[in-house]
matplotlib code that plots the C-alpha trace (Angstrom):
import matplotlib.pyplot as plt

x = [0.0, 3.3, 4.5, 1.3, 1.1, 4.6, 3.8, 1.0, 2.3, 5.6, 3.3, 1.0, 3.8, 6.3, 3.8, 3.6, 7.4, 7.3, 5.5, 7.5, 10.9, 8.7, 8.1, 11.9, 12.5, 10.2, 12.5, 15.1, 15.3, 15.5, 12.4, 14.4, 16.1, 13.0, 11.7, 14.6, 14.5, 11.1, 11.0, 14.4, 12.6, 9.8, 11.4, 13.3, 10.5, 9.0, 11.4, 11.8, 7.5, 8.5, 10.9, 11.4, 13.4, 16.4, 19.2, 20.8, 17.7, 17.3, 20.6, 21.5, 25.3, 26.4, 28.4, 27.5, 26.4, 22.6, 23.3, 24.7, 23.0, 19.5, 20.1, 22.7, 23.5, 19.7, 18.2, 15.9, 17.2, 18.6, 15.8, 13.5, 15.2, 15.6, 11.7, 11.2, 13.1, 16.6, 19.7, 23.3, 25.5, 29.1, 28.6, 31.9, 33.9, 31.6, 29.0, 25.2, 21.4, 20.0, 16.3, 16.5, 13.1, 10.6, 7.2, 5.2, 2.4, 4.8, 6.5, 2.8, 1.5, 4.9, 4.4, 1.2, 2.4, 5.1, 2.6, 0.7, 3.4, 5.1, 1.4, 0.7, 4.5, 3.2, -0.2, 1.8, -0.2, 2.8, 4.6, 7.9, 9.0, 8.6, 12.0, 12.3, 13.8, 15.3, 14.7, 18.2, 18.4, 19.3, 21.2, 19.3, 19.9, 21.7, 19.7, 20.7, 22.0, 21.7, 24.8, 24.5, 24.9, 22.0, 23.5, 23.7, 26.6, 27.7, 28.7, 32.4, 32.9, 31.0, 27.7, 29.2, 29.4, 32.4, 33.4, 32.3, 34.7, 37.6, 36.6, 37.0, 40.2, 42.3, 42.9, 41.9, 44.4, 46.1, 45.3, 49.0, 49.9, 47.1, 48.3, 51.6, 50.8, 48.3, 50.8, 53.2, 49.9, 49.1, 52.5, 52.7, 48.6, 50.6, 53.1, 50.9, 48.6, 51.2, 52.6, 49.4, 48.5, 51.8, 51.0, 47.8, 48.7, 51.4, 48.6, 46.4, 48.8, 49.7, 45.9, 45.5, 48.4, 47.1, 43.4, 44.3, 47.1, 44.4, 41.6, 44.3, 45.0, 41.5, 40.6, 43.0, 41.9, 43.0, 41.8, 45.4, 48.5, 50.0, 53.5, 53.3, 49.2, 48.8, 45.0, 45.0, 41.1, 41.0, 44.0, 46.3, 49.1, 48.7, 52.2, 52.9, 52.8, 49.1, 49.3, 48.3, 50.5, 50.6, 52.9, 56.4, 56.3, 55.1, 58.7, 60.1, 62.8, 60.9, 58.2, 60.6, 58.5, 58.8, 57.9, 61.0, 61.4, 65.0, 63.3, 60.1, 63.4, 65.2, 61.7, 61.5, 65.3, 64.6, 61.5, 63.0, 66.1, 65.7, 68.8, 70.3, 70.8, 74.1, 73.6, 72.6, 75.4, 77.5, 76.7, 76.4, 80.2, 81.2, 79.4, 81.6, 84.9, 84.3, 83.0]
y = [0.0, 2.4, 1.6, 2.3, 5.7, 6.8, 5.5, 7.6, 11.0, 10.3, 10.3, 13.2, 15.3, 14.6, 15.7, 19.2, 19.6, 18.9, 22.2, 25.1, 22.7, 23.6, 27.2, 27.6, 25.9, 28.5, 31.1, 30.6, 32.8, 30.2, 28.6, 25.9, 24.8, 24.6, 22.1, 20.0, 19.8, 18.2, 16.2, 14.6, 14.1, 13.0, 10.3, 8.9, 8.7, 6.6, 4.0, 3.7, 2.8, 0.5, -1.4, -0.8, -3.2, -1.9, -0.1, 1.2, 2.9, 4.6, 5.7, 9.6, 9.9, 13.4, 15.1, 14.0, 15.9, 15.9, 15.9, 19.2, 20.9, 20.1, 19.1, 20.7, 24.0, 25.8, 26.8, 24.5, 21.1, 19.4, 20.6, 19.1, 16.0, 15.9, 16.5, 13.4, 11.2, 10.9, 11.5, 12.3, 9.5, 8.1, 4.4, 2.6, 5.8, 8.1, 10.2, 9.3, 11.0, 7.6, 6.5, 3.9, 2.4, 3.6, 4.7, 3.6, 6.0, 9.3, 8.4, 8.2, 11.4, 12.7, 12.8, 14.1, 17.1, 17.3, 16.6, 19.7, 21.8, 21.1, 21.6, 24.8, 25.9, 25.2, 27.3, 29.9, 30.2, 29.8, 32.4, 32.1, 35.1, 36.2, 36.5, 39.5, 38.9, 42.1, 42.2, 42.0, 45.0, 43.8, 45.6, 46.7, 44.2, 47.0, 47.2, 45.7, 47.8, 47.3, 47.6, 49.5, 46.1, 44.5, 42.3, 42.8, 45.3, 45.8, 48.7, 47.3, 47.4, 51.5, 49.5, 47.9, 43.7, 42.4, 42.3, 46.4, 46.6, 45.6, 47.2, 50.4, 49.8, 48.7, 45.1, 44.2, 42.5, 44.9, 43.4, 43.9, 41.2, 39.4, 39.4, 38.8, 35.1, 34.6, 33.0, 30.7, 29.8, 28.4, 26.8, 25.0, 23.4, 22.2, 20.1, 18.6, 17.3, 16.0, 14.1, 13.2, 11.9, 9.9, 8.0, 7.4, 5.6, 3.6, 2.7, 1.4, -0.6, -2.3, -3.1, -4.5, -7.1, -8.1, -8.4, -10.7, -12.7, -13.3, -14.5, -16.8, -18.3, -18.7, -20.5, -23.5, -25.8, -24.3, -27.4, -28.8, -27.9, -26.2, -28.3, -31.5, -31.9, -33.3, -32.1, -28.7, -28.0, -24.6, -24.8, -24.0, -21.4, -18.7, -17.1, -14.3, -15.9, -16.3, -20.3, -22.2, -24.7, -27.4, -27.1, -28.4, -26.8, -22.8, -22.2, -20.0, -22.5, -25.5, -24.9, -22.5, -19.3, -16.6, -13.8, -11.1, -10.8, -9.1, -5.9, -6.0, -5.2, -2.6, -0.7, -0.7, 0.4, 3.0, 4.2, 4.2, 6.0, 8.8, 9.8, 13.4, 15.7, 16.6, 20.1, 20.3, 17.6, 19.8, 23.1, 21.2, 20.1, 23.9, 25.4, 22.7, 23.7, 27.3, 26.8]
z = [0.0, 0.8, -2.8, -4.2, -2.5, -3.3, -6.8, -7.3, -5.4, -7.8, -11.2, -10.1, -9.2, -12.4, -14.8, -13.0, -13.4, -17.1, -17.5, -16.2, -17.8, -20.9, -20.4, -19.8, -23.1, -24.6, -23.7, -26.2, -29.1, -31.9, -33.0, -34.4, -31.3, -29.1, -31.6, -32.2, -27.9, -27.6, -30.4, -28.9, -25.8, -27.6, -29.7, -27.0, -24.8, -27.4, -27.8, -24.1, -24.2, -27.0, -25.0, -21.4, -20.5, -22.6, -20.4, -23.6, -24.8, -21.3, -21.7, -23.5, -23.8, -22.8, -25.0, -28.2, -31.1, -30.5, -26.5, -27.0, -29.7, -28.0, -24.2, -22.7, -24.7, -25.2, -21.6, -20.3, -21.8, -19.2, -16.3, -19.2, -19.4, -15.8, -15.1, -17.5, -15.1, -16.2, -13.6, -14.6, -14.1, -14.8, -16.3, -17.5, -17.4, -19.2, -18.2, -19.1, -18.7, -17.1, -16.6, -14.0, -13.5, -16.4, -15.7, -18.5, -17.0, -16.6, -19.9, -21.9, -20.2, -20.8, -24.6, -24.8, -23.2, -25.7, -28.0, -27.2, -26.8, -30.3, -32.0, -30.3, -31.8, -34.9, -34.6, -33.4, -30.6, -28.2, -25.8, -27.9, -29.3, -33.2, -34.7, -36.9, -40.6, -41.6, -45.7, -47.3, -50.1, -53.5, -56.0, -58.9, -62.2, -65.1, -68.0, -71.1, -74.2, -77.7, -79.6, -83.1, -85.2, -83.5, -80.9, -76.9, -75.5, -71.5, -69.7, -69.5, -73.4, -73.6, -74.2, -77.3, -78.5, -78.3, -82.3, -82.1, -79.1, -80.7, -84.1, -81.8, -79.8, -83.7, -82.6, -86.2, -88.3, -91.1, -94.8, -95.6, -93.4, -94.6, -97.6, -97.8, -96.0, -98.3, -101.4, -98.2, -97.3, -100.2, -101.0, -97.8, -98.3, -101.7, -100.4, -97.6, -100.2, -102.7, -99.7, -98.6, -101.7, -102.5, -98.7, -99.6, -102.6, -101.0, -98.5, -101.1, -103.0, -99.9, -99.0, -102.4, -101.8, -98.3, -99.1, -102.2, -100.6, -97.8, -100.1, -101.7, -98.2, -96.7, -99.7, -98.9, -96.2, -92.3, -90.9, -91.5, -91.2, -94.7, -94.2, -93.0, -93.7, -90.1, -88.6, -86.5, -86.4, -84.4, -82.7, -85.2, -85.4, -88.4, -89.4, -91.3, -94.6, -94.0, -93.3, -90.5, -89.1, -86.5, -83.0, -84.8, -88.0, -86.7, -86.7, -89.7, -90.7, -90.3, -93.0, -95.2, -94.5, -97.3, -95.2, -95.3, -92.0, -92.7, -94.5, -91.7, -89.3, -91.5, -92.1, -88.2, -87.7, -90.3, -88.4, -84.7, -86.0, -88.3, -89.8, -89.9, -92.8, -93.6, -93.7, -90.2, -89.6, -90.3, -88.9, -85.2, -86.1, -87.4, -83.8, -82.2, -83.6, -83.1, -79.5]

ax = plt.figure().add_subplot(projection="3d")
ax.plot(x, y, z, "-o")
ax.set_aspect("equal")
plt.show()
């Protein structure tokens, strides 16, 4: 009967506290923080109801990033947290906001009043104070100009495009100049095509010789091997005379390849070591001597 008396007295006076730990709450300036405070204290009230028996979920680590943006640094947090039956206490080393026995009755009436408080926030019907927005000037936009040819100009080119601009200021190439590169010009796009042309010939002669050499070879049978006639299916080795041969004979010397593997080598030498004119040969050895 003590137990249920001391029960009772503890959930009609708990409620009471909950309201002027609200009120307090209400005091900050920031509408923001006030909210993010009670719906902390409402969402963990509502796991605890979930699950009661949990001693981590009665458990609020102080110090941590929510702890101290909604608990412990706006006025009011910690008597509100305090008021819903939490204590501060040092478990393993580090300090916690503990709930030690839950009141399933406390913790329900609890959230209603939370409840209430976070709607009539939202109404606006609240004691919080209305934060004042000072309107931030802007700079009026500048007006666009038309340039004389038709197109858009800007105050830093004297309202002009950009072509007009530099019409203005002489950065226009002289004709003389113009000129005068006009006939290298057109020596230069000469050359380049002959020598294009000549490569291009070269190229085609070449594709000619490899497209009917390959026709010649895919005609014989590549089931077999083209030396020693033994059967290779898939698995045989094609060489660079456009045969396919078996595992002894892939060699070069064993099945007398005609491939010129001696000018494939020299065509590569020549291409990895361009030689030096002997003009400029000789000038490098005439700076030499007189250095």
């Amino acid at each position: 009967a003590q137990l249920a008396s001391q029960n009772s007295m503890v959930t009609e006076r708990e409620p009471r506290s909950i309201q002027p730990a609200i009120s307090k709450c209400l005091s900050n300036s920031d509408l923001g923080t006030v909210k993010g405070t009670l719906r902390t204290c409402l969402q963990i009230l509502k796991k605890i109801e979930k699950k009661p028996s949990s001693a981590r979920l009665r458990r609020i680590p102080c110090g941590s990033v929510i702890t101290r943006k909604f608990i412990e640094t706006p006025k009011g947090g910690e008597s509100l947290v305090e008021a819903l039956g939490f204590e501060k206490q040092k478990v393993n080393g580090a300090m916690f906001y503990v709930m030690k026995e839950p009141d399933l009755e406390l913790i329900r009436r609890a959230q209603s009043i939370l409840q209430d408080a976070l709607a009539e926030i939202a109404s606006g019907r609240s004691s919080l104070p209305a934060k004042k927005i000072s309107p931030t000037p802007r700079a009026p936009r500048p007006k666009p100009v038309l340039c004389p040819c038709g197109f858009w100009g800007s105050s830093a080119t004297d309202n002009l495009c950009s072509v007009c601009y530099k019409k203005k200021r002489g950065i226009q190439p002289s004709q003389s100049s113009s000129s005068s590169s006009a006939p290298s010009d057109s020596r230069t796009t000469q050359e380049g095509q002959s020598k294009w042309r000549a490569a291009l010939g070269r190229a085609r002669v070449k594709l000619r010789a490899i497209t009917f050499l390959r026709n010649k070879q895919l005609g014989k049978k590549r089931s077999r091997c083209h030396h020693c006639n033994k059967k290779v299916g898939h698995l045989g080795f094609e060489c660079k005379c456009l045969s396919v041969f078996c595992g002894t004979c892939r060699f070069p010397a064993s099945h007398a390849c005609k491939f010129d593997y001696r000018r494939q080598h020299r065509n590569k030498l020549k291409k990895d070591n361009p030689s030096l004119a002997r003009s400029s040969h000789k000038r490098k050895m005439a700076r030499i001597e007189e250095a």
